[in-house]
N, C-alpha and C positions, 0 to 999 in steps of 0.2 A: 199554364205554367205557374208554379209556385215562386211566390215572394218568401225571402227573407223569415218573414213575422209569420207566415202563412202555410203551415203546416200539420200534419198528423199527429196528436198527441202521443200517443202509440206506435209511433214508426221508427222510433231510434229503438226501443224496450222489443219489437220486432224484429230489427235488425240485431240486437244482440243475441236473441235466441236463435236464431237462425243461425250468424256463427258458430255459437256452442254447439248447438246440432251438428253442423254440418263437420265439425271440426274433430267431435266423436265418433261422428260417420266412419272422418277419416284414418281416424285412430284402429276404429275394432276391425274395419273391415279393408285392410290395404290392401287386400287383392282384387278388390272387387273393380271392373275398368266399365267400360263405356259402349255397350253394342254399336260395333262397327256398321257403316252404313243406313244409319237409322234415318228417319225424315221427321222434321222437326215440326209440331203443329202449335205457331203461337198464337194463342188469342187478339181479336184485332179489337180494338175501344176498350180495351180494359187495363187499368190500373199495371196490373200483374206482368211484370216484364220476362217470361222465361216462359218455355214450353210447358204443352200441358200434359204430357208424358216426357219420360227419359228411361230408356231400356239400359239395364247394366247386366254384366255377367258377374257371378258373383263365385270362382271356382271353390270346388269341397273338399 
C-alpha cells in the first residue's frame, strides 16, 4: 500500500493522458459500445487494474 509521500513520479502525467485519450476516444467514435457477453481476463499481482482485453463493436 502506498503512503502519502510514496508514490510514482509519472502516475498523475499518466493519468492525464489517459483521460485525454480516452475522452477523444469518446469523442470521434460515439458509436462504438462494448461486446455484449464478453469474459473479462484481469491480470493477478500486477500493478495494472483493468482487463487485458476489451472487445467493442464499432458500427460502419
Amino acid at each position: 500500500m502506498e503512503s502519502d509521500g510514496d508514490c510514482c513520479v509519472g502516475a498523475a502525467l499518466a493519468q492525464t493522458e489517459a483521460r485525454i485519450a480516452l475522452d477523444l476516444l469518446a469523442q470521434r467514435a460515439s458509436g462504438m459500445r462494448m461486446v455484449q457477453d464478453q469474459d473479462f481476463d484481469l491480470p493477478a499481482d500486477v500493478p495494472f487494474r483493468g482487463p487485458r482485453k476489451l472487445l467493442a463493436h464499432w458500427p460502419e
